[in-house]
C-alpha positions in Angstrom: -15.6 -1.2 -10.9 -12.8 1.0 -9.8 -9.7 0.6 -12.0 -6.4 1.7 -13.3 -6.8 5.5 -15.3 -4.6 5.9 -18.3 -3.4 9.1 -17.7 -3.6 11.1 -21.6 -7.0 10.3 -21.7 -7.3 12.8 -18.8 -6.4 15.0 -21.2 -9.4 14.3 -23.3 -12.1 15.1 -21.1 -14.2 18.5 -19.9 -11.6 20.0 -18.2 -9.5 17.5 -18.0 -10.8 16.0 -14.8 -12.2 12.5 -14.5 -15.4 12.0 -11.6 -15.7 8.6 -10.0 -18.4 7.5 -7.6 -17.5 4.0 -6.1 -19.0 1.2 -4.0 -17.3 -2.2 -3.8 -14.7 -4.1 -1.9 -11.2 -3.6 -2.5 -9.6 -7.2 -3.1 -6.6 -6.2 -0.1 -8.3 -4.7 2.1 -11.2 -6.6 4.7 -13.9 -4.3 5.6 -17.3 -5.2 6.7 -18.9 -2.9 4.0 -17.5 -2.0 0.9 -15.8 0.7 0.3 -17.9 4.1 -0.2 -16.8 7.6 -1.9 -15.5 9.4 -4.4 -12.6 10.3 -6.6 -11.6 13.2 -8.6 -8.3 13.2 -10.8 -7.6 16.2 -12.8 -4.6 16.2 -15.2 -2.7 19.4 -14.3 0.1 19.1 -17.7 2.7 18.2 -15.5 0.8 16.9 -12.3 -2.3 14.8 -11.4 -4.1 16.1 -8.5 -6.1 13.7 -6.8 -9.1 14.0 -4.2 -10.4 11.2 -2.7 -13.5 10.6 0.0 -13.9 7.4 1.3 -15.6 5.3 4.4 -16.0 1.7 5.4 -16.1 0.1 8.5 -13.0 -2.7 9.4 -12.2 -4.7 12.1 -9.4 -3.9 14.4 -8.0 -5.8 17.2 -7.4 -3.7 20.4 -3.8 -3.3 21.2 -4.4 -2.6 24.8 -7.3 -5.8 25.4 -6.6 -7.7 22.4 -10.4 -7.4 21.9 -11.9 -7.3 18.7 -13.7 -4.0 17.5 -15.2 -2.5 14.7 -13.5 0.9 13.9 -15.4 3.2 10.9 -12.4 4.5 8.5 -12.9 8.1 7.0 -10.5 9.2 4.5 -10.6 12.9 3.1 -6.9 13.1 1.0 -6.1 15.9 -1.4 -3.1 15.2 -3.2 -0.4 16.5 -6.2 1.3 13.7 -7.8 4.0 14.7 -10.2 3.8 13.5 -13.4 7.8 12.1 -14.4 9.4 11.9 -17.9 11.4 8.8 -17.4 15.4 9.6 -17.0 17.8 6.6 -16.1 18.9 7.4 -12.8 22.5 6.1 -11.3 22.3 2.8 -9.4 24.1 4.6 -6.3 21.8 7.8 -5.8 21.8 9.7 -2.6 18.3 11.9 -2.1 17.3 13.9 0.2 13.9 13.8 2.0 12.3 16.8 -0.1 13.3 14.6 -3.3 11.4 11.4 -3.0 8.3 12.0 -3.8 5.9 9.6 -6.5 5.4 10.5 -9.8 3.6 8.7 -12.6 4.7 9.1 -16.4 2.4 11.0 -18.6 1.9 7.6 -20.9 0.9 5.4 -18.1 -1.4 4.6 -15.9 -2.9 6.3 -12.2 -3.6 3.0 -10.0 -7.1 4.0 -8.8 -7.5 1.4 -6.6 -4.1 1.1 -5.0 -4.0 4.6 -4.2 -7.7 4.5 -2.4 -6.4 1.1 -0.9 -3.1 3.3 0.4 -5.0 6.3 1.8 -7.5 3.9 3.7 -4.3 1.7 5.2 -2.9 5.1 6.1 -6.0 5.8 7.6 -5.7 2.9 10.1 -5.1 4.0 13.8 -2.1 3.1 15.5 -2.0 1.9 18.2 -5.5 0.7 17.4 -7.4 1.2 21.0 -10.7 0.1 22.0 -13.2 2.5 22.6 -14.3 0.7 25.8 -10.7 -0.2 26.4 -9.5 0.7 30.3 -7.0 3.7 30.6 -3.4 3.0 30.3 -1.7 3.2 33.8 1.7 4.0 34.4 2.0 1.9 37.6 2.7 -1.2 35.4 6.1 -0.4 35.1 6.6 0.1 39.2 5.1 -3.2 39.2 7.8 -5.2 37.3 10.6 -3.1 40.1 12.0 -5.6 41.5 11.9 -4.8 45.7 14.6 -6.2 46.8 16.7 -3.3 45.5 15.1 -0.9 47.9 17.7 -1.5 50.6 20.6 -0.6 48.4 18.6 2.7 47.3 18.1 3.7 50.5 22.2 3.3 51.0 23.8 6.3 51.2 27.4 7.2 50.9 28.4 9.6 53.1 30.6 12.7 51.8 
């Protein structure tokens, strides 16, 4: 059963990298299957780096046919994840994009499952189309022209 990783006992293991090989359904997240793959966290000192590879098959409504389909979700992620020594930070705090980033701190704990739950939301398509779903057309839109405009844009003012 997948579950939370507290972080210094990274530091305990072979190389400080923990293995996991998973197969269940995650409690957020409906699939059809559970939830296959595998995780790798290595504790870095100041960093975790994670690797995840996962698959399962969900069910997606078609955005074009509101159709129902079953769409197979492959996650391949690779990510550093800063590990944070608490500091009070001002209530009124202006970042910039570069500076939010996630961090953990080195007593706590890696959320396992919500991060594979994350990557596998992230991995959702949008718009979610239909394979069998027909082409979009860009007529539609001359469609909704209302006609009886045409006389005025065929009006021209003379110079």
């Amino acid at each position: 059963m997948l579950k939370e990783i507290y972080i210094p006992d990274l530091l305990r293991l072979e190389h400080h990298r923990l293995e996991v090989e998973f197969c269940e359904f995650l409690p957020d997240l409906e699939t059809l299957v559970p939830v296959q793959g595998s995780a790798s966290i290595y504790h870095g000192g100041s960093f975790l780096e994670v690797v995840i590879k996962a698959k399962t098959i969900v069910t997606l409504t078609c955005d074009r046919t509101l159709v129902q389909f079953n769409h197979r979700l492959v996650v391949e992620s690779r990510d550093i994840v800063p590990l944070a020594y608490p500091t009070p930070l001002p209530r009124e705090l202006e970042l910039t994009v570069d500076e939010l980033t996630e961090s953990y701190p080195p007593d706590g704990f890696f959320p396992l499952p919500v991060w594979i739950y994350e990557q596998l939301c992230l991995a959702i398509p949008f718009p979610a189309i239909a394979p069998d779903a027909p082409p979009w057309q860009n007529n539609l839109l001359e469609e909704r022209v209302d006609h009886r405009w045409d006389a005025l844009r065929n009006l021209r003012l003379s110079e």
